[in-house]
N, C-alpha and C positions, 0 to 999 in steps of 0.2 A: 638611580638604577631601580629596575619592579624585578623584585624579588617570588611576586607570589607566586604561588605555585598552582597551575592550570587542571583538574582531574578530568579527568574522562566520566562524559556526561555518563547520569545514569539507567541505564535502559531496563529499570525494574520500572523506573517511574513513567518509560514513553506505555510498556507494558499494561500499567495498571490504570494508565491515564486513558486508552485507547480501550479497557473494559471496561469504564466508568463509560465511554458514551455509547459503545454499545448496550447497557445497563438503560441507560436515556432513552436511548430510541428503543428498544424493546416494543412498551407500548402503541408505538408510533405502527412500526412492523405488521404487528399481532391485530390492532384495531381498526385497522385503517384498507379502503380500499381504492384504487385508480379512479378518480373524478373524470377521468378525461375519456369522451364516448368516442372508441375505437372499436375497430372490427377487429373480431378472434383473429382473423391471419395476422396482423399487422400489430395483433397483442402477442402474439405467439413470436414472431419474428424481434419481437424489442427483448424479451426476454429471451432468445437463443443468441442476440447478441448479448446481453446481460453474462449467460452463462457462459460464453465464451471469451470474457472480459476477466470472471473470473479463475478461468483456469490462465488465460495469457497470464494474469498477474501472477499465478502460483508457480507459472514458469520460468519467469521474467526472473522473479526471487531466483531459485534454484541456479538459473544465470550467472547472477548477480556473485550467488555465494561460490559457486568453482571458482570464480576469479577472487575474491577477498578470502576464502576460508575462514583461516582463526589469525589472520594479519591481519583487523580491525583495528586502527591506531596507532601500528607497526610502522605502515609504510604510506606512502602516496601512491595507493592504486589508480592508472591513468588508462588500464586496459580494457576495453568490452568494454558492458553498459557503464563503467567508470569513464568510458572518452567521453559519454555523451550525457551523464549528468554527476553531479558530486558525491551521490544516493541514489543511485537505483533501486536498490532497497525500498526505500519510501515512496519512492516513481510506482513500483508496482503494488504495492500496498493501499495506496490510492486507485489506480487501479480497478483491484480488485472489488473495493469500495463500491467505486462508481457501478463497474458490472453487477453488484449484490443493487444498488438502488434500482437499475434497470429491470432486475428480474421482479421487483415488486409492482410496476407497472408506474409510479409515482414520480410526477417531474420537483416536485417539492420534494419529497423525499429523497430523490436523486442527489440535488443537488447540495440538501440539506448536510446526508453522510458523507458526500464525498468534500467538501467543505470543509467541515469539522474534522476530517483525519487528515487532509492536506494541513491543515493549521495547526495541530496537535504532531505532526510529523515534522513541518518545517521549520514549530520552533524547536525541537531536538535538533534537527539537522544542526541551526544555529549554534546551540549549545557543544555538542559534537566539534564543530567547528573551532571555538573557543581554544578548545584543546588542542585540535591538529593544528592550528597557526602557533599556539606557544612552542607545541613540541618540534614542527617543521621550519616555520619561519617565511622565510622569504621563498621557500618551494613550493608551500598550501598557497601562499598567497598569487605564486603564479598561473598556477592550477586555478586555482578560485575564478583568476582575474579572464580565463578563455573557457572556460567549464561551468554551465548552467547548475545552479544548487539540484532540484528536485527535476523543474520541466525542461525535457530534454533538446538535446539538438546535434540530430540523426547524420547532421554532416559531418559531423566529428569524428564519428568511429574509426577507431582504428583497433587492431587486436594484433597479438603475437602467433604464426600459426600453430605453438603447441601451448597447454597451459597446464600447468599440475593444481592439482586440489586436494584439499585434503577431507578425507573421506567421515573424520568424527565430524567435524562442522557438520557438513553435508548430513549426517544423517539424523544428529540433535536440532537439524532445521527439518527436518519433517515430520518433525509433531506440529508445529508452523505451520504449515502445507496444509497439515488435514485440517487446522483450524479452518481456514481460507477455504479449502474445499468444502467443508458444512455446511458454508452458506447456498450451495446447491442446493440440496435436499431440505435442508431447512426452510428456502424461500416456496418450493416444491410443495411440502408437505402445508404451510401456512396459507401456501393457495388454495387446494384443496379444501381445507377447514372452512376457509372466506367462501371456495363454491358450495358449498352443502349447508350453509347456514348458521356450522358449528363456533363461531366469532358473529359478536356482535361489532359491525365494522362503521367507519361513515368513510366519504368520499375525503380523499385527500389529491388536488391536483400535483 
């Protein structure tokens, strides 16, 4: 008989792990400019999808959390973006990822970040997971065995039509939010710098 005992992974570490490579790529961001010879409309147009990649993702979240609240590990949520991946959570976090690479112009870059926080998220998910199959059992594991971990599948959905939420989650997730949202103006303001000369940049495709 396995006695051990399962904890719930720890999300200071997906946290700090996921500011270490923003830390990494910093440089990358700041020095670096589109190698790839595009006309301004069709630059302009990759990055208004960009930036609306990442407000979807910052909404997508916000989604996510009316339905889980502060029942993370409580229960087997199967509702909303829960029908259609096991983490939505990290579905839009990635995400927002990708839209942040898109606004910097860089297909290396692109898919550089968005790479590295899919991987740094999906082994949490894992870890996460560890837990909710010891604590659920044979109910995670049904869940599991028709429900995508991270990448979704939209046929799934299904929702309840009313849902309650709870409102401190909700609003200790929007300092979150604004994280996620910075990288507008951030990527904005670093374009700017790179037109005027103010960064010494090279070509990154």
């Amino acid at each position: 008989m396995n006695d051990t005992i399962v904890q719930p992974a720890n999300q200071k570490r997906r946290i700090n792990t996921l500011r270490a490579v923003m830390l990494v790529m910093i440089p990358l961001i700041l020095f670096t400019r589109p190698g790839l010879s595009l006309n301004g409309a069709l630059m302009e147009a990759i990055e208004s999808v960009g930036i609306l990649l990442v407000i979807g993702g910052v909404l997508g979240r916000f989604w996510s959390i009316l339905y889980i609240g502060s029942r993370k590990n409580a229960l087997i949520m199967q509702d909303g973006p829960y029908s259609i991946c096991r983490h939505p959570l990290y579905l839009f976090s990635t995400l927002s990822a990708f839209g942040f690479g898109l606004m910097l112009g860089s297909l290396l870059l692109t898919t550089t970040m968005t790479l590295l926080v899919f991987y740094i998220l999906n082994d949490i998910a894992g870890k996460e997971e560890q837990f909710l199959r010891s604590e659920f059992g044979p109910s995670y594991a049904a869940y599991a065995a028709t429900t995508p971990r991270i990448i979704p599948k939209l046929s799934l959905f299904s929702s309840p039509a009313t849902v309650s939420f709870d409102t401190g989650t909700l609003r200790r997730n929007f300092f979150d939010a604004l994280v996620f949202l910075s990288l507008i103006p951030i990527g904005e303001i670093t374009e700017h710098f790179k037109d005027n000369g103010a960064l010494p940049t090279f070509p990154l495709f």
